[in-house]
PDB file of N, CA, C and O in Angstrom:
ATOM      1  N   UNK A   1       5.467  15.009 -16.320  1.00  0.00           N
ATOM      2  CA  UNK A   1       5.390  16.210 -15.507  1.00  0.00           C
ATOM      3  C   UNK A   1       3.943  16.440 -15.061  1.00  0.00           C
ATOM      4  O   UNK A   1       3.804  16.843 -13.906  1.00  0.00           O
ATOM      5  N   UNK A   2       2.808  16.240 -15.823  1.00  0.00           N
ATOM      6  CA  UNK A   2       1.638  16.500 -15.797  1.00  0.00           C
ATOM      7  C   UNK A   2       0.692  15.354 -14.472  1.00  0.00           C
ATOM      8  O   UNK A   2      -0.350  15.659 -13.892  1.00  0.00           O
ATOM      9  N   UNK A   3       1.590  13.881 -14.293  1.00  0.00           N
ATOM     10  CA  UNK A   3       1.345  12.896 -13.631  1.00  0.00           C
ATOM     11  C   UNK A   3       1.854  13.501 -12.473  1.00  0.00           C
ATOM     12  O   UNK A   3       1.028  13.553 -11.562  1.00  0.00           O
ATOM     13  N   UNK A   4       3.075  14.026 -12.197  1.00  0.00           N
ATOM     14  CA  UNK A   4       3.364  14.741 -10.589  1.00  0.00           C
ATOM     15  C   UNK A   4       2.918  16.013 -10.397  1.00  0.00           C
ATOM     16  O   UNK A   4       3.210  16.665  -9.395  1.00  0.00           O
ATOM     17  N   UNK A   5       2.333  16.354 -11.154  1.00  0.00           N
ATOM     18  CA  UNK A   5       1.449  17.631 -10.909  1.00  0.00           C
ATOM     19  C   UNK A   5       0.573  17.317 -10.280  1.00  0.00           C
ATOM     20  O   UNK A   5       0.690  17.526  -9.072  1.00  0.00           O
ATOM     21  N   UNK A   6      -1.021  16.517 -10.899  1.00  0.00           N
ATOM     22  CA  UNK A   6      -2.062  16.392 -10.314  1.00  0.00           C
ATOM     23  C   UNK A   6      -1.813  15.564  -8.872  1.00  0.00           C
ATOM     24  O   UNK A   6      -2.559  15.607  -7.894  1.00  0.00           O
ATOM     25  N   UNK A   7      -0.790  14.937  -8.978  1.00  0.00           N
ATOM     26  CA  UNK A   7      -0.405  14.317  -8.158  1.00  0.00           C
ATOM     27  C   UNK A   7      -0.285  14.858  -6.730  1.00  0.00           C
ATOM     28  O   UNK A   7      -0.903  14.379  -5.780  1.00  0.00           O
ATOM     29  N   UNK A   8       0.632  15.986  -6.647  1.00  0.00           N
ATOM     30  CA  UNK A   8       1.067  16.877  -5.893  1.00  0.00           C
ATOM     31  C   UNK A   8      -0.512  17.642  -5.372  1.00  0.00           C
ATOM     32  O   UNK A   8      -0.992  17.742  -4.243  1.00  0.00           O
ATOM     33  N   UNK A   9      -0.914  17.995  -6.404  1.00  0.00           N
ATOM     34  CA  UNK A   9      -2.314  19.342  -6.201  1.00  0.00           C
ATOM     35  C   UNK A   9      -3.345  18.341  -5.531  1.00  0.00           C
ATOM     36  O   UNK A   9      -3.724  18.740  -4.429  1.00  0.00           O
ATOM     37  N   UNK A  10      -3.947  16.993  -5.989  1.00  0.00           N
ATOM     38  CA  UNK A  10      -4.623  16.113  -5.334  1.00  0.00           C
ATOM     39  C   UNK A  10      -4.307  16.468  -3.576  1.00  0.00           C
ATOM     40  O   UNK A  10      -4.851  17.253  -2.799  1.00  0.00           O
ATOM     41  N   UNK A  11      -2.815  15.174  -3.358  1.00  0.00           N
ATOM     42  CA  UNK A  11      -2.724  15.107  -2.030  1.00  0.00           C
ATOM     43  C   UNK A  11      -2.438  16.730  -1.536  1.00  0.00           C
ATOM     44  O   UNK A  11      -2.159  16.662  -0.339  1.00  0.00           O
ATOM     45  N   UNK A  12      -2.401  18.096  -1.970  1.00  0.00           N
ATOM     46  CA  UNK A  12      -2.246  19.039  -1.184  1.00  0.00           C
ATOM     47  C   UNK A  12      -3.688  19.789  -0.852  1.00  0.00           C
ATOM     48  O   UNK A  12      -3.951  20.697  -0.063  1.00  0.00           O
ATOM     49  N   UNK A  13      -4.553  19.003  -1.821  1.00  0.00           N
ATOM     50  CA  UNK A  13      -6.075  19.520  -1.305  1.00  0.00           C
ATOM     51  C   UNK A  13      -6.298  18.366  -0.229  1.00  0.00           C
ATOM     52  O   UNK A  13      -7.373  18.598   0.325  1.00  0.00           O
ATOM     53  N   UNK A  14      -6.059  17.897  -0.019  1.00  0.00           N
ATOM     54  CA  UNK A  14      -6.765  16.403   0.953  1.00  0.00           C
ATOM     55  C   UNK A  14      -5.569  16.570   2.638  1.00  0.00           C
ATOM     56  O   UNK A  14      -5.768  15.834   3.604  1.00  0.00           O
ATOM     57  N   UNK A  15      -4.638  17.450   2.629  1.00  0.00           N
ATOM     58  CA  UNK A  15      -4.202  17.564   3.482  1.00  0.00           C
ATOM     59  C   UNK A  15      -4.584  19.221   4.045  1.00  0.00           C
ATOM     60  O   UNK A  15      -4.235  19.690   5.128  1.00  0.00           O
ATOM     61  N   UNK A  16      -5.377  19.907   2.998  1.00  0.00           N
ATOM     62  CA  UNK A  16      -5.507  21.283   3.622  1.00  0.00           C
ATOM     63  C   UNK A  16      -6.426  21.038   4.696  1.00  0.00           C
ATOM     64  O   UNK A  16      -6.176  21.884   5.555  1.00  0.00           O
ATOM     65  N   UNK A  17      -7.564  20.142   5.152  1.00  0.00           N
ATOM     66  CA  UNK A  17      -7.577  20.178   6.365  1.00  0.00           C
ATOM     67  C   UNK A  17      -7.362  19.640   7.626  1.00  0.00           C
ATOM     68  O   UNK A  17      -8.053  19.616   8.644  1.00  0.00           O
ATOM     69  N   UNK A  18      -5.883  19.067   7.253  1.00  0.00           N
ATOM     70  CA  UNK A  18      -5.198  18.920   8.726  1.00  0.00           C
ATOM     71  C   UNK A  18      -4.110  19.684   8.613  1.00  0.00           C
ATOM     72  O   UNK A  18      -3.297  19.860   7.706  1.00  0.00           O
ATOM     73  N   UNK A  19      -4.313  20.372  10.366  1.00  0.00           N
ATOM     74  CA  UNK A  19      -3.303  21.305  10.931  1.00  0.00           C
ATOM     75  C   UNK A  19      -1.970  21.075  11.673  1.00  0.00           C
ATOM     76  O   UNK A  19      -1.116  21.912  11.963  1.00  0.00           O
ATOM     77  N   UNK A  20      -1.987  19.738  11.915  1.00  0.00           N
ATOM     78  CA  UNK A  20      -0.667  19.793  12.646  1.00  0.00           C
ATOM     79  C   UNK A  20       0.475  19.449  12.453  1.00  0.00           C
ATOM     80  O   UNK A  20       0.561  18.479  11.701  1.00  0.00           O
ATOM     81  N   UNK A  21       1.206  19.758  12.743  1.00  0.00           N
ATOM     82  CA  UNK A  21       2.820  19.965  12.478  1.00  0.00           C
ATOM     83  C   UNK A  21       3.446  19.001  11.913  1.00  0.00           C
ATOM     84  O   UNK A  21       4.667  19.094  12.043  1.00  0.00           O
ATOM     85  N   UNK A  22       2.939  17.751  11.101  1.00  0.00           N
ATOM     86  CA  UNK A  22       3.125  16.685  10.511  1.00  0.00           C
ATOM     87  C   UNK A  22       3.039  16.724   9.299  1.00  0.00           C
ATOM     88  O   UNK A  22       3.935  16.403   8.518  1.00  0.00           O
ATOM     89  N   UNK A  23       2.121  17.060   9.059  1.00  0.00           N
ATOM     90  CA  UNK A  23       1.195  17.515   7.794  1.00  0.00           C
ATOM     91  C   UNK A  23       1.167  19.013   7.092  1.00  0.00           C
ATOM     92  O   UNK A  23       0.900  19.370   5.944  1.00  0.00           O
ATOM     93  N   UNK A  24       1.484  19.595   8.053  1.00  0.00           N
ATOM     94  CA  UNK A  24       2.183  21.179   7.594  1.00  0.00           C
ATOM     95  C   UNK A  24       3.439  20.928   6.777  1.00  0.00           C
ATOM     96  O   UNK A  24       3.488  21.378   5.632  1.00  0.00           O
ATOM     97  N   UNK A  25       4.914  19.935   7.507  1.00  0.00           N
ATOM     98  CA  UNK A  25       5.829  19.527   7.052  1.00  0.00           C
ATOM     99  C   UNK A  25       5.321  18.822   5.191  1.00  0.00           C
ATOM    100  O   UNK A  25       6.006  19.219   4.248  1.00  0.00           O
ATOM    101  N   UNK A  26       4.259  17.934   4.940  1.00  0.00           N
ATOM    102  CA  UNK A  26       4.203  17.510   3.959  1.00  0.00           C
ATOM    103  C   UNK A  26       3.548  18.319   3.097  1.00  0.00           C
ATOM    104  O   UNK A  26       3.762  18.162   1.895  1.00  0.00           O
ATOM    105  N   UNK A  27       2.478  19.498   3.616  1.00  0.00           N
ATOM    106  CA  UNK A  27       2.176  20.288   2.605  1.00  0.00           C
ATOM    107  C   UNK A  27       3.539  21.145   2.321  1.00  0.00           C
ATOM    108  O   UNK A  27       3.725  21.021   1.111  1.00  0.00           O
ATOM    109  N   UNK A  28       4.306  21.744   2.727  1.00  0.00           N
ATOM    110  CA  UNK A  28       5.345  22.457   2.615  1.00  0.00           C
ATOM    111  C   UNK A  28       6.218  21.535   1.229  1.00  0.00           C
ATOM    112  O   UNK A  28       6.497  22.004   0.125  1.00  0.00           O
ATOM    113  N   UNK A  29       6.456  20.360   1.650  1.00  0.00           N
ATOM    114  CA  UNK A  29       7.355  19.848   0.392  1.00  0.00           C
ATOM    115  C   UNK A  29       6.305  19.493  -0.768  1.00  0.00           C
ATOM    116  O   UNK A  29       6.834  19.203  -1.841  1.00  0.00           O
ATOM    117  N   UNK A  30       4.960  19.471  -0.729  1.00  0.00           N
ATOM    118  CA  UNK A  30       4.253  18.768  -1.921  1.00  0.00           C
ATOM    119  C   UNK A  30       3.953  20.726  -2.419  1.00  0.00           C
ATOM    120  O   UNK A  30       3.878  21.027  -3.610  1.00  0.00           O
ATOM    121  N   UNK A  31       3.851  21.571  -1.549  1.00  0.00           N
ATOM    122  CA  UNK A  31       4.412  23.160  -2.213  1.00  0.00           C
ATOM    123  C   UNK A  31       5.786  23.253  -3.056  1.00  0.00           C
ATOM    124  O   UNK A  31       5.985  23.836  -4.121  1.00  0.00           O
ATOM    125  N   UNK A  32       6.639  22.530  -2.287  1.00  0.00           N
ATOM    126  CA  UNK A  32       7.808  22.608  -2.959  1.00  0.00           C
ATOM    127  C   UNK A  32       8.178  22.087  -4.552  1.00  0.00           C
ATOM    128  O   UNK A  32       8.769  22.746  -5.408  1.00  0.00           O
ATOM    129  N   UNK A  33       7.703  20.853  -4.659  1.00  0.00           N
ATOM    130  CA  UNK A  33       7.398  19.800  -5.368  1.00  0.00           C
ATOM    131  C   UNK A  33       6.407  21.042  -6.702  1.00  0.00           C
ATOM    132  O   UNK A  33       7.014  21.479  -7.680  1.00  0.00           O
ATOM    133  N   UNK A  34       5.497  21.260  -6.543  1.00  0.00           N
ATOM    134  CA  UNK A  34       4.477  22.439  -7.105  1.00  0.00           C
ATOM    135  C   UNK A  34       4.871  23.311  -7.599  1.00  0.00           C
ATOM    136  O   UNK A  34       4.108  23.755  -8.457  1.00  0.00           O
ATOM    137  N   UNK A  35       6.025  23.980  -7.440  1.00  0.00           N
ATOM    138  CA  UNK A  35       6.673  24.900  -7.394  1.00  0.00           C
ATOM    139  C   UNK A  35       7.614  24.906  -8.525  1.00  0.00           C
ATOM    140  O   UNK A  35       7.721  25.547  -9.570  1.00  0.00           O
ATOM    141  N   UNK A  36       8.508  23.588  -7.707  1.00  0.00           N
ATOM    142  CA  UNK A  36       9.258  23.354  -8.783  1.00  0.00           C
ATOM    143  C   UNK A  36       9.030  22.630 -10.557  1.00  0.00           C
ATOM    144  O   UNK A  36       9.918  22.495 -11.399  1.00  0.00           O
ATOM    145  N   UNK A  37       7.615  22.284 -10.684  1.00  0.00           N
ATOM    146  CA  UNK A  37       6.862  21.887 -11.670  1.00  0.00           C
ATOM    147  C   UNK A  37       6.380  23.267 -12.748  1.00  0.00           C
ATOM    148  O   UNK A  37       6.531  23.393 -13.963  1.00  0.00           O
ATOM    149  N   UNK A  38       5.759  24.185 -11.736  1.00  0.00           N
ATOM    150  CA  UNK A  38       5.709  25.082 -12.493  1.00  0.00           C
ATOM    151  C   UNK A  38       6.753  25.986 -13.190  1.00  0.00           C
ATOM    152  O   UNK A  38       6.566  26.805 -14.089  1.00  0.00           O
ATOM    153  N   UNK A  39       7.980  25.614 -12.511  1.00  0.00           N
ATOM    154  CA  UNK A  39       9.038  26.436 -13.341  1.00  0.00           C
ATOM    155  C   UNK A  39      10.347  26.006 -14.139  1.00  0.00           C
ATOM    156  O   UNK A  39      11.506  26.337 -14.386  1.00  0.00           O
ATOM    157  N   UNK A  40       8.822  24.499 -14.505  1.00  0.00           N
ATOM    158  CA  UNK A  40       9.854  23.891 -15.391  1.00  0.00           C
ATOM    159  C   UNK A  40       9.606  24.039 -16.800  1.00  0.00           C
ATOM    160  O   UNK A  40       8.447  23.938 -17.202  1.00  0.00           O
ATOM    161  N   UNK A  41      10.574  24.271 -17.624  1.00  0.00           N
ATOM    162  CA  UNK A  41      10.559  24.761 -19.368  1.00  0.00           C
ATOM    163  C   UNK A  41       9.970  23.943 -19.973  1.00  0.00           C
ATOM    164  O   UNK A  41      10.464  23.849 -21.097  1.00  0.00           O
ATOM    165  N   UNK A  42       8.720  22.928 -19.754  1.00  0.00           N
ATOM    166  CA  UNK A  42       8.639  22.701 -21.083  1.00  0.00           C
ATOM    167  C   UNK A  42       8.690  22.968 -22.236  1.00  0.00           C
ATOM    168  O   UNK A  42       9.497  22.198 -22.756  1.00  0.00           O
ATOM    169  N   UNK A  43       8.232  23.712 -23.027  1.00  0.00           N
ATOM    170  CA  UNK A  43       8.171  24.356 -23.916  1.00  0.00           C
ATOM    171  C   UNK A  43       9.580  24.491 -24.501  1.00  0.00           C
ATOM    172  O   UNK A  43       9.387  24.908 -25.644  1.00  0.00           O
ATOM    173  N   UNK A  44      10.463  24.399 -24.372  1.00  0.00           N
ATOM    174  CA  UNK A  44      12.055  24.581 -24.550  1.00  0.00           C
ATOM    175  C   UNK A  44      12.927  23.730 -24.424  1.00  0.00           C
ATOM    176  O   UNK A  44      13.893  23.666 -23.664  1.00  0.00           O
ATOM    177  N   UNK A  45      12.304  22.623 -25.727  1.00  0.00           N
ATOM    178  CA  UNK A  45      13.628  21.927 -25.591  1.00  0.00           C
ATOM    179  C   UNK A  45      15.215  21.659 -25.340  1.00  0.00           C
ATOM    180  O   UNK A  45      15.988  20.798 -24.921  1.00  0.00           O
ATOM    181  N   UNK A  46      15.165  23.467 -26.077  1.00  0.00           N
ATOM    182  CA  UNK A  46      17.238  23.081 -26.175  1.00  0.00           C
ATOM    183  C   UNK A  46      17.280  24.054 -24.614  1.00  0.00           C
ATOM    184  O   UNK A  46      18.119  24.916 -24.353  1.00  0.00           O
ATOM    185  N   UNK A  47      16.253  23.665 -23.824  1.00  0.00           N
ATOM    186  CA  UNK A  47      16.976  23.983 -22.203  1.00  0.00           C
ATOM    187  C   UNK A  47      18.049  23.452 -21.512  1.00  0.00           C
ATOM    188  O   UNK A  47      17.633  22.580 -20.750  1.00  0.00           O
ATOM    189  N   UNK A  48      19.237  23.592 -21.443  1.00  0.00           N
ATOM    190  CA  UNK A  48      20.411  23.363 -20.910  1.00  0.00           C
ATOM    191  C   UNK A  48      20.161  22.069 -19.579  1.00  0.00           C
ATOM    192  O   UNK A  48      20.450  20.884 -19.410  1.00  0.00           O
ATOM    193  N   UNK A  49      19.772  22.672 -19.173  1.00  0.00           N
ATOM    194  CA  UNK A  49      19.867  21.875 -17.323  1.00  0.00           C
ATOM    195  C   UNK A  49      17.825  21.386 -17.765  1.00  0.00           C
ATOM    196  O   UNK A  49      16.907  21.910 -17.133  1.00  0.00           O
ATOM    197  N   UNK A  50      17.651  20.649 -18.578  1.00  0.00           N
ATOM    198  CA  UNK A  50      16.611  20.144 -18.787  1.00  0.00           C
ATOM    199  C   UNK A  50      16.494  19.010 -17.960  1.00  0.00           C
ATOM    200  O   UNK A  50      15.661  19.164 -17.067  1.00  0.00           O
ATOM    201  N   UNK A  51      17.278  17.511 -17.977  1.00  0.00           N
ATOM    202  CA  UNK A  51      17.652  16.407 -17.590  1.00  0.00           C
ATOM    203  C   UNK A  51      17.980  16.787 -15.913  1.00  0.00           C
ATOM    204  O   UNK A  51      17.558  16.090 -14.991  1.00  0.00           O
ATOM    205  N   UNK A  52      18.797  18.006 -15.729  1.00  0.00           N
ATOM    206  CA  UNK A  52      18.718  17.865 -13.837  1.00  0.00           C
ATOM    207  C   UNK A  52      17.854  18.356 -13.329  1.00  0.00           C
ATOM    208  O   UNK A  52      17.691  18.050 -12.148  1.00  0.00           O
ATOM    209  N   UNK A  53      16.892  19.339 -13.952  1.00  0.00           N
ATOM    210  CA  UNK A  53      15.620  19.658 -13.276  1.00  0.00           C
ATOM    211  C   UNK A  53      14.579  18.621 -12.806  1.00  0.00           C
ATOM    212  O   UNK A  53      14.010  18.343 -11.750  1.00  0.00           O
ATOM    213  N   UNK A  54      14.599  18.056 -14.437  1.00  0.00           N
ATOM    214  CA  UNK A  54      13.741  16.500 -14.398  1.00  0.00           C
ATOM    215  C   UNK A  54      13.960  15.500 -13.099  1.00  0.00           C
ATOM    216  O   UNK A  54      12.992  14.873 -12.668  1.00  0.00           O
ATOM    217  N   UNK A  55      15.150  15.384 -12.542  1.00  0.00           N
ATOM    218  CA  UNK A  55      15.945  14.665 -11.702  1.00  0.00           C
ATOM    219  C   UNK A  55      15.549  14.948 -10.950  1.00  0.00           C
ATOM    220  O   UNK A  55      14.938  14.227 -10.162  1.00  0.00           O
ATOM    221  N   UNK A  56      15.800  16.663 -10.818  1.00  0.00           N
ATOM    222  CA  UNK A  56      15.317  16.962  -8.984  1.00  0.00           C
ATOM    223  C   UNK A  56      13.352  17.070  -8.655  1.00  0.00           C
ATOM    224  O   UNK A  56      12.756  17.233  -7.590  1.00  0.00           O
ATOM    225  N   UNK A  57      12.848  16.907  -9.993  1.00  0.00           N
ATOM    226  CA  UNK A  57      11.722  16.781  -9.764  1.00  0.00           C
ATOM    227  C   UNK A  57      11.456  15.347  -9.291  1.00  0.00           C
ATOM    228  O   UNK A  57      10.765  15.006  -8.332  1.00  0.00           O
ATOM    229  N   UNK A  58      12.143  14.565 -10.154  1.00  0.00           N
ATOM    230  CA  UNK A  58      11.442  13.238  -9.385  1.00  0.00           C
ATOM    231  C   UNK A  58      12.198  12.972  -8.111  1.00  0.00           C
ATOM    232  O   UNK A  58      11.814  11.990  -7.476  1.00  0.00           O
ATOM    233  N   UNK A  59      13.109  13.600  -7.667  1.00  0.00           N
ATOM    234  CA  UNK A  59      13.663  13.336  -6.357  1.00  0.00           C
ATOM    235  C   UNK A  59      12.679  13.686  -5.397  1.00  0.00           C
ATOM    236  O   UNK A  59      12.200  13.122  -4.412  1.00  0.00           O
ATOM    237  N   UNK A  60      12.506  14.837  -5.994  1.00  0.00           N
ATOM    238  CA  UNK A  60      11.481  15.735  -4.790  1.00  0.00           C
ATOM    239  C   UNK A  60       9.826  14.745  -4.592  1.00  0.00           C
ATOM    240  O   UNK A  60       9.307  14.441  -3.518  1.00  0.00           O
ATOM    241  N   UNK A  61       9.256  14.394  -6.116  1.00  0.00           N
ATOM    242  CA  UNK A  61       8.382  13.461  -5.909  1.00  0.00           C
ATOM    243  C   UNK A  61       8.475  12.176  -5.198  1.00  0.00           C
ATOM    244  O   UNK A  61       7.335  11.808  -4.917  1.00  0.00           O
ATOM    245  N   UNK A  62       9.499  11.222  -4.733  1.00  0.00           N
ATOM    246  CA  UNK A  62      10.364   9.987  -4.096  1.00  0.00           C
ATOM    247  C   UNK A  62       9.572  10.711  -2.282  1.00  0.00           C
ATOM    248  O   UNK A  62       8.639  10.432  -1.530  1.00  0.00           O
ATOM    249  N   UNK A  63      10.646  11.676  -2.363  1.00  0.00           N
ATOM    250  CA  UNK A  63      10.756  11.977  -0.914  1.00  0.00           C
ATOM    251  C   UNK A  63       8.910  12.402  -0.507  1.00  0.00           C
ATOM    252  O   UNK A  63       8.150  11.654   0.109  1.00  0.00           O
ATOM    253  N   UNK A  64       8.698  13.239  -0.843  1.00  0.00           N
ATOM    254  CA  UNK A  64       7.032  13.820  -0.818  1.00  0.00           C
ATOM    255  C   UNK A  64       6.590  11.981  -0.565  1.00  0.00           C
ATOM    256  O   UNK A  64       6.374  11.469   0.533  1.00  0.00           O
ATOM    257  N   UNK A  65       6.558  11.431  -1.602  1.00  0.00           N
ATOM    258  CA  UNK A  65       6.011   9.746  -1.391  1.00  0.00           C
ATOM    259  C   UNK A  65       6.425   9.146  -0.517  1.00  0.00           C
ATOM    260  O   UNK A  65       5.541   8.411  -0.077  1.00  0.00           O
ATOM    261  N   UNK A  66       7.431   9.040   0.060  1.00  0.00           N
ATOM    262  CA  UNK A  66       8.225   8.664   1.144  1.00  0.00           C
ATOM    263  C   UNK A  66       7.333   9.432   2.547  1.00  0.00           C
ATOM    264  O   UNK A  66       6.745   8.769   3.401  1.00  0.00           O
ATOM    265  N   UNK A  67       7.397  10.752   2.531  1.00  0.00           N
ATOM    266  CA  UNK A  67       6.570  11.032   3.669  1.00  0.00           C
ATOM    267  C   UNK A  67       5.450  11.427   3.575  1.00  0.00           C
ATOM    268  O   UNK A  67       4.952  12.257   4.335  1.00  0.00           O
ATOM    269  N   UNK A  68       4.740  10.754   2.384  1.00  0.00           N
ATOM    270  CA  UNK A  68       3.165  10.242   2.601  1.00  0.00           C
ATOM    271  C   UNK A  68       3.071   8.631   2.773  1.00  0.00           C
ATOM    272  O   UNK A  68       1.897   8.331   2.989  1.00  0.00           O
ATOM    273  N   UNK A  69       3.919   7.499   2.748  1.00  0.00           N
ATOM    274  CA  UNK A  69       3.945   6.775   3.224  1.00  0.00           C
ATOM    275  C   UNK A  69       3.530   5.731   2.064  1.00  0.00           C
ATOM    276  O   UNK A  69       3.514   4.500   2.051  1.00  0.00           O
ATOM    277  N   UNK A  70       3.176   6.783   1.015  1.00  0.00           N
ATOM    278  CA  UNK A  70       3.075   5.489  -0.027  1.00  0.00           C
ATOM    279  C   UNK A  70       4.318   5.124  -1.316  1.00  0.00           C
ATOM    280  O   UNK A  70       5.423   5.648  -1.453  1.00  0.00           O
ATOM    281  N   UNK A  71       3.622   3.973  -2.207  1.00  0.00           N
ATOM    282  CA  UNK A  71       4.867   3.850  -3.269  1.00  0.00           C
ATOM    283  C   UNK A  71       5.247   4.889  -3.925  1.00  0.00           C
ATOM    284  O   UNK A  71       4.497   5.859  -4.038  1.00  0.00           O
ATOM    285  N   UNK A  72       6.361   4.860  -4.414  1.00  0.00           N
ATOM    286  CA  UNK A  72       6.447   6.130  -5.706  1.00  0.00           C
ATOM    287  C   UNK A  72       6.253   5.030  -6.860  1.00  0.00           C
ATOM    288  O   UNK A  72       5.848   5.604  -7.871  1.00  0.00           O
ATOM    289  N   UNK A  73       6.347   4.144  -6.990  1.00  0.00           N
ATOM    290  CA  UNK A  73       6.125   2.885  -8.045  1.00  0.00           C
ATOM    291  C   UNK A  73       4.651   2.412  -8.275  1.00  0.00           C
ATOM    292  O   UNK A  73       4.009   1.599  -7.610  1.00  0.00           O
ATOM    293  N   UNK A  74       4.227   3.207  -9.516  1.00  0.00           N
ATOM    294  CA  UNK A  74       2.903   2.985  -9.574  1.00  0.00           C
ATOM    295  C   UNK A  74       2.637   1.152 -10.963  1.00  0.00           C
ATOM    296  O   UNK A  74       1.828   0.897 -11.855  1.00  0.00           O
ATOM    297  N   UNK A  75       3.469   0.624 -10.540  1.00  0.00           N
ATOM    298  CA  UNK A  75       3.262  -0.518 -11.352  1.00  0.00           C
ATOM    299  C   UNK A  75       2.525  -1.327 -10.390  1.00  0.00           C
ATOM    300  O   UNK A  75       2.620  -1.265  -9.164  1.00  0.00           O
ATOM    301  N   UNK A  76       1.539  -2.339 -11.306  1.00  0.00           N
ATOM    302  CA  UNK A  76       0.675  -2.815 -10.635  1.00  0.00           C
ATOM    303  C   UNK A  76       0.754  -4.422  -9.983  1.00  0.00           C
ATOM    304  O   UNK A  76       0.234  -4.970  -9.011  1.00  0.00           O
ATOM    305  N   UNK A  77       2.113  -5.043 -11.552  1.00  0.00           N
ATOM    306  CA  UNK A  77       2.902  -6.152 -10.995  1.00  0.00           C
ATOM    307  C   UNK A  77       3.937  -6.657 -11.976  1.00  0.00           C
ATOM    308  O   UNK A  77       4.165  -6.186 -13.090  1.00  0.00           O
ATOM    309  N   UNK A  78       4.443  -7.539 -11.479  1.00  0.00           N
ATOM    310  CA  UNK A  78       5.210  -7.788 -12.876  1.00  0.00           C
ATOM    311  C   UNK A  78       4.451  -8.666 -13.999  1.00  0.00           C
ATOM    312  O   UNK A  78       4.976  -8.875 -15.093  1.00  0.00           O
ATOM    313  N   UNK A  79       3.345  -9.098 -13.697  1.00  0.00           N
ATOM    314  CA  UNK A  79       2.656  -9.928 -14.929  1.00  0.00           C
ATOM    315  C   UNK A  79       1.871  -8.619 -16.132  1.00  0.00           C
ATOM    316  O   UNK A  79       1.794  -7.446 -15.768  1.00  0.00           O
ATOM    317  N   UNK A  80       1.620  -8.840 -16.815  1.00  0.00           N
ATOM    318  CA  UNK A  80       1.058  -7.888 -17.486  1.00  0.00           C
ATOM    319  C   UNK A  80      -0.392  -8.619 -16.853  1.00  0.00           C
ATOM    320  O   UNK A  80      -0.560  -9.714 -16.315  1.00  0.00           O
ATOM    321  N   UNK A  81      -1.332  -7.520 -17.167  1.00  0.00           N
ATOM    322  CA  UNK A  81      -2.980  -7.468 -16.609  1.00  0.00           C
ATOM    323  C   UNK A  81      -3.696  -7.311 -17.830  1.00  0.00           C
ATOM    324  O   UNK A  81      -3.431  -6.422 -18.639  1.00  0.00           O
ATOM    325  N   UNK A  82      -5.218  -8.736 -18.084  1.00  0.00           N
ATOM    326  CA  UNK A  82      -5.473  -8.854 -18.554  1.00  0.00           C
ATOM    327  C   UNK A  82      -6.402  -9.394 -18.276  1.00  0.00           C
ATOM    328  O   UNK A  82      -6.403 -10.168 -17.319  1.00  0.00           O
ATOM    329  N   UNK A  83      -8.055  -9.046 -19.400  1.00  0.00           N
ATOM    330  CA  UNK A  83      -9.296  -9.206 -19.193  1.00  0.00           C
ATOM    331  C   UNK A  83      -9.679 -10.823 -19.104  1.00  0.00           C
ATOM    332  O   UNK A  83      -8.990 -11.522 -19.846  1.00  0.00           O
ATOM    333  N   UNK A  84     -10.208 -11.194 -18.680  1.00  0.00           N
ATOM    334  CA  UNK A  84     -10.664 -12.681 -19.349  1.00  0.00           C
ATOM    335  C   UNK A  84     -12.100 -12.493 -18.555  1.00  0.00           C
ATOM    336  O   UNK A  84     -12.463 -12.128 -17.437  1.00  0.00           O
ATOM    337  N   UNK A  85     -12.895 -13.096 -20.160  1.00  0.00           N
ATOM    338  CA  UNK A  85     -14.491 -13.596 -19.747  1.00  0.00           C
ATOM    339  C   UNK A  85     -14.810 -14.670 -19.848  1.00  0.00           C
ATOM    340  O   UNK A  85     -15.956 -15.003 -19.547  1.00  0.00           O
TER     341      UNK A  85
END
C-alpha cells in the first residue's frame, strides 16, 4: 500500500505543472487512486471487504500506469541480478 502511495503522490507532484486536458484526466485518477489508499483499513485486520479493496486498489494503480504509459511490472528481469567484481 505504502509502494502505490508514494507512487501516486510522486507522479501527482510532477504533473501539477501541466495544465492540459490530458494530464488533468491523469491527475484526477492518480487523486482517485490517493484517495482510495487513504481510506483503506489497515490497521484492521478482521476488515470484511479487505481483499476487494486491495483489488480495486491495484486495479486503479494498472489503469493510472496504463495512462502514464508506463509498466505496472516493476521486475527488472527474469534472471535474478547480481554483483560481480
Amino acid at each position: 500500500i505504502g509502494c502505490y502511495l508514494g507512487f501516486a503522490r510522486t507522479w501527482h507532484c510532477l504533473l501539477q505543472k501541466c495544465t492540459d486536458e490530458k494530464n488533468r484526466k491523469k491527475i484526477r485518477a492518480l487523486d482517485s487512486l490517493i484517495g482510495m489508499i487513504q481510506k483503506f483499513p489497515y490497521e484492521d485486520p478482521t476488515y470484511d471487504k479487505l481483499q476487494e479493496d486491495l483489488e480495486k486498489i491495484r486495479g486503479k494503480f494498472k489503469q493510472v500506469c496504463s495512462m502514464l504509459n508506463i509498466q505496472s511490472d516493476f521486475r527488472i528481469g527474469t534472471e535474478r541480478s547480481s554483483l560481480t567484481f
